[in-house]
LUMMAR-889059 format. One record per residue (C-alpha): residue number from 0; residue in one letter; chain; x, y, z. Coordinates in steps of 0.25 Angstrom, whole numbers. Layout:
BEGIN
NODE     n   res   chain       x       y       z
NODE   NUM     A       A       X       Y       Z
...
% end
This chain:
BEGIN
NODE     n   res   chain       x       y       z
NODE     0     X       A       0       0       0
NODE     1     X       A      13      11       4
NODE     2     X       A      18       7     -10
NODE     3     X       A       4      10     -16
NODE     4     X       A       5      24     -10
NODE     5     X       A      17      25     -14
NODE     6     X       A      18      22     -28
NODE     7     X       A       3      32     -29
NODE     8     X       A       9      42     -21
NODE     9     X       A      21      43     -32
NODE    10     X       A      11      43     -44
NODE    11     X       A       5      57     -36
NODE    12     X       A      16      64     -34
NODE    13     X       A      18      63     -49
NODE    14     X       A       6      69     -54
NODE    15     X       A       9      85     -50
NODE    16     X       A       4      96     -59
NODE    17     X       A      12     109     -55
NODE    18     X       A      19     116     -67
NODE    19     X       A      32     117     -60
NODE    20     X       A      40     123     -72
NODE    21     X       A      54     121     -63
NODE    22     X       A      51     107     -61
NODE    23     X       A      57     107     -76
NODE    24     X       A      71     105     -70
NODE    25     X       A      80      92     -66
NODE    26     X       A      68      84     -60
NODE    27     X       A      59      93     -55
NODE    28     X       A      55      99     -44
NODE    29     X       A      54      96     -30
NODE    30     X       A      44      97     -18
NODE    31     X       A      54      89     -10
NODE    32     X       A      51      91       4
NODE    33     X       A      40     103       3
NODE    34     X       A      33      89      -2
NODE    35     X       A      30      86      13
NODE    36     X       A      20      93      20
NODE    37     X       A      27      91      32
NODE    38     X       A      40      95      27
NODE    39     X       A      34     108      19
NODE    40     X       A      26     114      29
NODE    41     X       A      41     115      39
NODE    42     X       A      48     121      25
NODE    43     X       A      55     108      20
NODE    44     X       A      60     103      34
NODE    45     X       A      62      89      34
NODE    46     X       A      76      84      38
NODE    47     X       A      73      84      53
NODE    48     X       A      59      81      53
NODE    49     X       A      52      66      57
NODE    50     X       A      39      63      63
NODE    51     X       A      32      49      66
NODE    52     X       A      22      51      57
NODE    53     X       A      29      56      44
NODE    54     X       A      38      52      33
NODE    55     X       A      50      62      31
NODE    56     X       A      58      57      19
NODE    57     X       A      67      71      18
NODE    58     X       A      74      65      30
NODE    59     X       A      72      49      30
NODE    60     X       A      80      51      46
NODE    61     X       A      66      53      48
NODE    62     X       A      58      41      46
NODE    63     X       A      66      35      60
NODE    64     X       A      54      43      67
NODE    65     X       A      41      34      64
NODE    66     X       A      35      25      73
NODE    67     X       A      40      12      76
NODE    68     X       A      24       8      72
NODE    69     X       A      21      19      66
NODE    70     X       A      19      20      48
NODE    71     X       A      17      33      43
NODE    72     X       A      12      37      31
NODE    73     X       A      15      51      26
NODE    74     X       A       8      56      15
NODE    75     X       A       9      72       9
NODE    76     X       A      -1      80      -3
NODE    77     X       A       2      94      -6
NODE    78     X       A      -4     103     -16
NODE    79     X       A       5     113     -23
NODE    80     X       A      -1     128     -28
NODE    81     X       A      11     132     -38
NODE    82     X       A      12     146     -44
NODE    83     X       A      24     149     -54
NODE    84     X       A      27     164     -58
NODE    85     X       A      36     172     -66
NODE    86     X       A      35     185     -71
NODE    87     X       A      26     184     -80
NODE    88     X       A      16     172     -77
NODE    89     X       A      11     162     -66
NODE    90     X       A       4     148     -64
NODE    91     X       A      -2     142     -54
NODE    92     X       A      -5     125     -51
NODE    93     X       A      -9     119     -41
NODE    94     X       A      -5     103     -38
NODE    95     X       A      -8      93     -28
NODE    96     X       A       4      81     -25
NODE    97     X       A       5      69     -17
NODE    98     X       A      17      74      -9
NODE    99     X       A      24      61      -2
NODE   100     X       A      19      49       3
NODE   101     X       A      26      40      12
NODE   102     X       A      26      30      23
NODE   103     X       A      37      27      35
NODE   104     X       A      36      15      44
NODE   105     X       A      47       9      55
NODE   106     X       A      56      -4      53
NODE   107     X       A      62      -4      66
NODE   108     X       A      62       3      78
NODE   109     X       A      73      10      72
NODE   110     X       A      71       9      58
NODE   111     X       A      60      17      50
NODE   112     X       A      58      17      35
NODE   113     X       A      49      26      26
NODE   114     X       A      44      26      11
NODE   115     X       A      37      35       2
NODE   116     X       A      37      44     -10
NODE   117     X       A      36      59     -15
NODE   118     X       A      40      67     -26
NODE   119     X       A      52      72     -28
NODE   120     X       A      52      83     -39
NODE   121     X       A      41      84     -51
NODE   122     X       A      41      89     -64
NODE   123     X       A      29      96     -69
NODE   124     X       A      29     108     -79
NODE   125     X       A      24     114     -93
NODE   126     X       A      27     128     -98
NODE   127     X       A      28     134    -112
NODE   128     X       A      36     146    -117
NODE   129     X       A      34     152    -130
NODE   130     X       A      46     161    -139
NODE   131     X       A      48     168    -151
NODE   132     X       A      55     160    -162
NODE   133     X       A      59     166    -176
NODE   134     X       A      51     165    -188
NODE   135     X       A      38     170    -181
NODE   136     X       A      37     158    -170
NODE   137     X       A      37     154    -157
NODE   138     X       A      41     142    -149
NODE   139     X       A      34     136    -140
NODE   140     X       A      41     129    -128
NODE   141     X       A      33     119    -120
NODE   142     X       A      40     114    -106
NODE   143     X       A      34     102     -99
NODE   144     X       A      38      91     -89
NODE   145     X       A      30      82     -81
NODE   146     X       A      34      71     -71
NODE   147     X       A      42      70     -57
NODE   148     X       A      51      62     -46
NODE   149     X       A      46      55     -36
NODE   150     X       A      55      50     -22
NODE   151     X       A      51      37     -18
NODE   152     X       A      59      35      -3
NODE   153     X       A      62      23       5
NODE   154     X       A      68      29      20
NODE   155     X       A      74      20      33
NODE   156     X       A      77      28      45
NODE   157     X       A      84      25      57
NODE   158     X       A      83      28      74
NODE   159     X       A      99      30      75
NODE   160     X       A      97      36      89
NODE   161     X       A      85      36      97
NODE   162     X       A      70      33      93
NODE   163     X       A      60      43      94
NODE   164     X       A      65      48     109
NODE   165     X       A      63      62     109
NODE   166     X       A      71      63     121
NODE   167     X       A      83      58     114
NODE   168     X       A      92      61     101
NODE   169     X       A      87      56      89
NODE   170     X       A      95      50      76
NODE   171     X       A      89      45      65
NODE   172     X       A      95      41      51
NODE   173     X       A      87      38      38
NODE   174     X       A      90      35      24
NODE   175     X       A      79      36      12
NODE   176     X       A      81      29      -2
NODE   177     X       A      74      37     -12
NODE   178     X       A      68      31     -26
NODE   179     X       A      65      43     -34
NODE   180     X       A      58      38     -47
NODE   181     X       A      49      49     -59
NODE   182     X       A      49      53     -72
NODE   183     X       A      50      67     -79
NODE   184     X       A      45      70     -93
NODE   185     X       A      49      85     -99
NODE   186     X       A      48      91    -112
NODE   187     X       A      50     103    -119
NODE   188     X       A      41     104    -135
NODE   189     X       A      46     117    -143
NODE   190     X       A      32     120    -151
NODE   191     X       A      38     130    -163
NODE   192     X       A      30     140    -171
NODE   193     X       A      33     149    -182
NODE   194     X       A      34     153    -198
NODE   195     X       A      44     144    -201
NODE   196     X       A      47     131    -192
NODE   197     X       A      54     122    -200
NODE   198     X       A      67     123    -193
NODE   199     X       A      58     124    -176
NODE   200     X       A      51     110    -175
NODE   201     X       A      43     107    -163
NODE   202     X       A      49      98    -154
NODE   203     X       A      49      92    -139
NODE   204     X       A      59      85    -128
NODE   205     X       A      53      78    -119
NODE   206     X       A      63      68    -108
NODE   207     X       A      57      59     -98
NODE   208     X       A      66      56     -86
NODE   209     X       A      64      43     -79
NODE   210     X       A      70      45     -63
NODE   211     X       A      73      31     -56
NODE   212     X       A      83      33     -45
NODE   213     X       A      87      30     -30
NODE   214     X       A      92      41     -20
NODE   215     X       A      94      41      -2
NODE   216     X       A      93      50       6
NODE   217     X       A     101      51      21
NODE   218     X       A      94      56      34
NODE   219     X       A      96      59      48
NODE   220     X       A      89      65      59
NODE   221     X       A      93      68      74
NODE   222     X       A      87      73      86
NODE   223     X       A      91      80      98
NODE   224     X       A      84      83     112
NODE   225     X       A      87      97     117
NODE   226     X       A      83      97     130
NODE   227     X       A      70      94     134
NODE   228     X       A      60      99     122
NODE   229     X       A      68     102     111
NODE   230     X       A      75      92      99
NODE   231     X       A      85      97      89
NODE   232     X       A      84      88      75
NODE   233     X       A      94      86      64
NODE   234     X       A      91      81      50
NODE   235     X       A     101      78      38
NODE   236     X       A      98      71      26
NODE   237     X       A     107      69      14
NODE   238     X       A     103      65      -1
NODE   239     X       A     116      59      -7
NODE   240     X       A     121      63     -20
NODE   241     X       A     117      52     -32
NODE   242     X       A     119      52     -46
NODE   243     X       A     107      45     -52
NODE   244     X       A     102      44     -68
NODE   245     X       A      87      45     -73
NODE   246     X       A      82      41     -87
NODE   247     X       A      78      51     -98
NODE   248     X       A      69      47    -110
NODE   249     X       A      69      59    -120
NODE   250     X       A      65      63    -134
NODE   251     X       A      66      75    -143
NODE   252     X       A      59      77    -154
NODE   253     X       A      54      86    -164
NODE   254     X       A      38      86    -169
NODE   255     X       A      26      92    -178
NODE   256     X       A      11      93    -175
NODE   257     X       A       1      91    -183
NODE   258     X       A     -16      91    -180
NODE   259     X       A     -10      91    -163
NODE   260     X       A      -3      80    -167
NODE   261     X       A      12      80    -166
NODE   262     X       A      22      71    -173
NODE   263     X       A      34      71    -170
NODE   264     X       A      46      73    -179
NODE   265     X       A      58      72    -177
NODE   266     X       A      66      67    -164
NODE   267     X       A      76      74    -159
NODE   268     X       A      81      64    -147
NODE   269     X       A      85      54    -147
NODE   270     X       A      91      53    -160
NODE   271     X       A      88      42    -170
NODE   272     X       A      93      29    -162
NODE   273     X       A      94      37    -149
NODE   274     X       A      89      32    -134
NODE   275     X       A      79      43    -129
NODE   276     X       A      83      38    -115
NODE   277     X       A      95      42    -107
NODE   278     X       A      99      44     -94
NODE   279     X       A     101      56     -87
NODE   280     X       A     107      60     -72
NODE   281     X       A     100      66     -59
NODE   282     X       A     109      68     -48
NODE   283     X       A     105      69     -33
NODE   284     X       A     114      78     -26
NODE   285     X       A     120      77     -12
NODE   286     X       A     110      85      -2
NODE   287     X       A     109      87      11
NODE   288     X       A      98      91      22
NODE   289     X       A     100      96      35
NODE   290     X       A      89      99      46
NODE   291     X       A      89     103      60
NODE   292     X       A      76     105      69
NODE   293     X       A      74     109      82
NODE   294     X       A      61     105      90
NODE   295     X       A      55     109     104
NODE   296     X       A      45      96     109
NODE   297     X       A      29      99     103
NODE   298     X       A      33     112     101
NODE   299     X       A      39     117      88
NODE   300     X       A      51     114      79
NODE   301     X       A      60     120      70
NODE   302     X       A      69     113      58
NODE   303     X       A      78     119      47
NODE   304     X       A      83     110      36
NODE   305     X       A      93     113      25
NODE   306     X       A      96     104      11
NODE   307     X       A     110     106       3
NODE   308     X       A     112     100     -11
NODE   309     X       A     119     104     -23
NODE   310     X       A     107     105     -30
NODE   311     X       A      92     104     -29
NODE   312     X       A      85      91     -32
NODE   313     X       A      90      81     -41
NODE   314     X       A      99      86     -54
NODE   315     X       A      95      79     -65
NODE   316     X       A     104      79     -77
NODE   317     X       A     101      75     -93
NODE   318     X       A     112      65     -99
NODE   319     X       A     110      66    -112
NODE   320     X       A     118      72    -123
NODE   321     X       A     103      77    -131
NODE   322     X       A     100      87    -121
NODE   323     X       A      84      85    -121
NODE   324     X       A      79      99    -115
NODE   325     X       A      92     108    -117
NODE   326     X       A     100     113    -106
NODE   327     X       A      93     112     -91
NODE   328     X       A      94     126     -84
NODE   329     X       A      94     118     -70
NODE   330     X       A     106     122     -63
NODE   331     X       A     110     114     -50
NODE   332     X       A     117     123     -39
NODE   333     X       A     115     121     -23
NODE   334     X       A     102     119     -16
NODE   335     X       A      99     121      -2
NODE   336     X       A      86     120       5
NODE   337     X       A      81     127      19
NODE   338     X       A      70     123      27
NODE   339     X       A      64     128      39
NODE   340     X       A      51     126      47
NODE   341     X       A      47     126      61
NODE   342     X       A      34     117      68
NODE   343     X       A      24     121      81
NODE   344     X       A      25     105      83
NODE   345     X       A      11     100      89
NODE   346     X       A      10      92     101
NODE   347     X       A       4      78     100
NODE   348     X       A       0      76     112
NODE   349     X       A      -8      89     113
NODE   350     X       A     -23      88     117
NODE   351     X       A     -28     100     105
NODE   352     X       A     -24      95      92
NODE   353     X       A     -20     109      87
NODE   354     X       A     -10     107      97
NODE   355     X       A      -4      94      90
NODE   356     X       A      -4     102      76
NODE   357     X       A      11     104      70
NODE   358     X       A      14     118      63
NODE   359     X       A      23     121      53
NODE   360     X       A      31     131      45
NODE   361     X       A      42     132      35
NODE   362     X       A      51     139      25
NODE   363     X       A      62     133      14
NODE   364     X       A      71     138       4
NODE   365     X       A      79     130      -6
NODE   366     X       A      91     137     -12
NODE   367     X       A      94     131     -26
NODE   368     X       A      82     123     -29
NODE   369     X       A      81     126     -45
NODE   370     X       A      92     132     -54
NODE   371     X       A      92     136     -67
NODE   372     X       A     100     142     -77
NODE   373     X       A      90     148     -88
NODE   374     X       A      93     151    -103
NODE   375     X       A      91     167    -102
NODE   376     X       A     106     165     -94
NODE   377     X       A      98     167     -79
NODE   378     X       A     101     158     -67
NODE   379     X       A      90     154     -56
NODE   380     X       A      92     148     -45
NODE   381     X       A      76     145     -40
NODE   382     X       A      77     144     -25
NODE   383     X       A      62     140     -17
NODE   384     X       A      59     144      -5
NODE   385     X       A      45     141       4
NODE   386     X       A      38     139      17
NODE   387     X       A      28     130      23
NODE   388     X       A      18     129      36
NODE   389     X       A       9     116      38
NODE   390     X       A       2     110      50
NODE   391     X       A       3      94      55
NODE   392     X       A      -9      88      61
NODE   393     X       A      -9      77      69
NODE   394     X       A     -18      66      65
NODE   395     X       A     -23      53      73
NODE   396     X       A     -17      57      88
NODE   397     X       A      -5      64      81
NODE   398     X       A       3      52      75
NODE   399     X       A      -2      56      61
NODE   400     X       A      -1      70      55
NODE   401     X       A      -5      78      43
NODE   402     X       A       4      90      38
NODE   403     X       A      -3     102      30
NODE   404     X       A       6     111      25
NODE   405     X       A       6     123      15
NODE   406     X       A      18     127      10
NODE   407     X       A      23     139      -1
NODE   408     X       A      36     139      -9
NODE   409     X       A      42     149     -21
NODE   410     X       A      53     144     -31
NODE   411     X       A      59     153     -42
NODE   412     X       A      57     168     -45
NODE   413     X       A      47     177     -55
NODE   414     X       A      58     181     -64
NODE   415     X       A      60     163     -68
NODE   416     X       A      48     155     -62
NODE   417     X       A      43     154     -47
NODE   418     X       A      35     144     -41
NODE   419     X       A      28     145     -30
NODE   420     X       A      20     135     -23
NODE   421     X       A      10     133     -11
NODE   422     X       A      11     119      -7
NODE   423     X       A      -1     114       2
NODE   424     X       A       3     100       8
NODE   425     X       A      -3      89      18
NODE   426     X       A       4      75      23
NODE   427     X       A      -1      66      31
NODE   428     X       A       8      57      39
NODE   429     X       A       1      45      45
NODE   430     X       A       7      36      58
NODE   431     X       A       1      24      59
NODE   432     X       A       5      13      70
NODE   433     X       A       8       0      62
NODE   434     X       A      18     -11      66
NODE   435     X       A      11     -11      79
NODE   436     X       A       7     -25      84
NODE   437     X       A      -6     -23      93
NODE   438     X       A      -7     -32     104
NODE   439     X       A     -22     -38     109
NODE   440     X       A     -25     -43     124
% end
């Protein structure tokens, strides 16, 4: 049945309807943690967060925190209002998306293991631009790519010191082996118009890139009691570097239409004889997240986290000697991210259930997360920059909880392309007490 969910969960996330016209680049883009409501609502704080009933895959460290008999389902939705503006013009979409879905369950006393899946990045865009070519024409130039990555992950955590006493330090180690499988379709279709085309043929490029690899990811979480009340925690996680390669199914061609029908003419690649499949590379690089929180007891909390890598998100890399699209204006220079939020914690145990309600409130920015180099001789770096609030509410005597959150984030500027968009999202994680054997008198 968890596979079933799984495996429908994957063909959701899929189906997103945004025009995202920087999702055009490398793979995509990602939502990747703003994906969870949980995370969102505090900013993008995750490395040090860990509850017994939720599933946080941004540190695997964390999954150590479940229930000894408890299984926990953790399920997220949001909905996303998109705007993009430049000077001139704006749009506006709407989009619902099946943000994560996942499951975490104890081994051992010791030992606790976690499984899901959520997206990874998604391509989604269509545009068209129009110029002035000589004889007395234009060109037409159409944009479009659908498609996206998904992350399946399979997680192990570890109690390395202490088990849940909050009295006492706390070490936790985890480790997370990620499948990350999808497929991409772009193409661009140069529709010609003028007195005399003999020599301006209509034509199209269109590649398919197939992505099938593995990747892990390393994390630990510690906490310390300070006195009485208070816990300090500490959170890294680290990405190593991989070298993987993706297959590419491509085809150029020229064509005529005739009665909207259209025929097509002439094939540009692969050559006579040629293989329209190749492969081409997508790199992983080195990065590296830091966290630190600090907590009074049923009171409040307050965490910070900070990523380093040499670029944002996976650099994907054509191997072919037939370059399909022409140059790529993506540039890849150094990324950081900074999250922080803060938490009014509820208390479980208290009597009025507005008491037992969590509040929270974030703010991020990410230095680096799209460059590019654009053919007027301008450079852009796009840096994003967002913040968040949401509420948890404790369900069935406070072992469940469902997380609200809304959150607003801005890429990009007027003078290129900014996106801005307002994310409502909801989670539910669900503990339920299984493995228990009950006993009858």
């Amino acid at each position: 049945m968890t596979l079933l969910m799984l495996l429908c969960a994957s063909a959701a996330m899929a189906q997103n309807g945004i025009n995202s016209p920087y999702s055009q680049y490398g793979i995509g883009l990602s939502n990747m943690p703003y994906n969870m409501p949980s995370a969102s609502a505090l900013g993008g704080v995750t490395y040090t967060r860990s509850a017994t009933n939720m599933v946080n895959p941004f540190n695997p460290a964390s999954y150590a925190t479940i229930g000894k008999e408890t299984l926990v389902f953790d399920m997220g939705l949001s909905i996303d209002l998109t705007t993009l503006r430049n000077s001139d013009n704006s749009q506006f979409d709407a989009d619902g998306n099946l943000g994560y879905l996942a499951v975490g369950f104890p081994i051992t006393k010791w030992w606790k293991t976690a499984l899901g899946v959520m997206p990874m990045s998604d391509v989604n865009y269509q545009s068209v631009s129009t110029r002035a070519i000589n004889p007395g024409g234009e060109v037409k130039t159409k944009y479009e790519g659908t498609g996206g990555v998904s992350q399946f992950f399979w997680g192990h955590a570890f109690n390395i010191i202490g088990n849940g006493e909050t009295d006492k330090p706390q070490l936790r180690a985890g480790f997370n082996i990620d499948y990350i499988f999808g497929s991409l379709t772009r193409a661009v279709t140069f529709d010609f118009t003028a007195n005399d085309t003999t020599y301006m043929m209509d034509s199209r490029s269109q590649k398919d890139t197939y992505v099938k690899n593995l990747l892990l990811d390393l994390g630990l979480q510690y906490e310390h009691p300070v006195g009485e009340k208070y816990h300090i925690g500490l959170g890294l996680t680290v990405r190593p570097h991989r070298s993987m390669t993706v297959r590419d199914n491509a085809l150029v061609y020229t064509f005529v239409t005739n009665a909207a029908t259209e025929y097509m003419r002439d094939t540009i690649f692969p050559l006579d004889g040629g293989d329209s499949e190749f492969e081409s590379s997508l790199e992983q690089p080195f990065t590296t997240g830091i966290g630190l929180s600090f907590q009074r007891d049923n009171k409040w909390l307050i965490a910070i986290d900070a990523t380093f890598a040499p670029w944002s998100g996976l650099k994907y890399t054509e191997n072919n000697s037939y370059s399909i699209f022409g140059a790529s204006p993506m540039r890849y220079g150094n990324s950081q991210r900074w999250a922080m939020g803060l938490q009014l914690l509820g208390d479980k145990n208290a009597a009025a259930y507005l008491r037992r309600v969590t509040f929270s409130a974030g703010v991020h920015y990410e230095s680096g997360r799209l460059q590019l180099q654009m053919t007027d001789g301008n450079e852009y770096k796009l840096d994003e920059w967002g913040v968040g609030a949401g509420v948890s509410l404790p369900m069935r005597k406070g072992r469940s909880v469902m997380n609200i959150s809304a959150a607003y984030s801005s890429m990009g500027s007027i003078d290129l392309l900014r996106r801005d968009v307002f994310t409502i999202g909801i989670s539910v994680g669900s503990c339920e007490s299984w493995f228990v054997k009950r006993k009858f008198n």
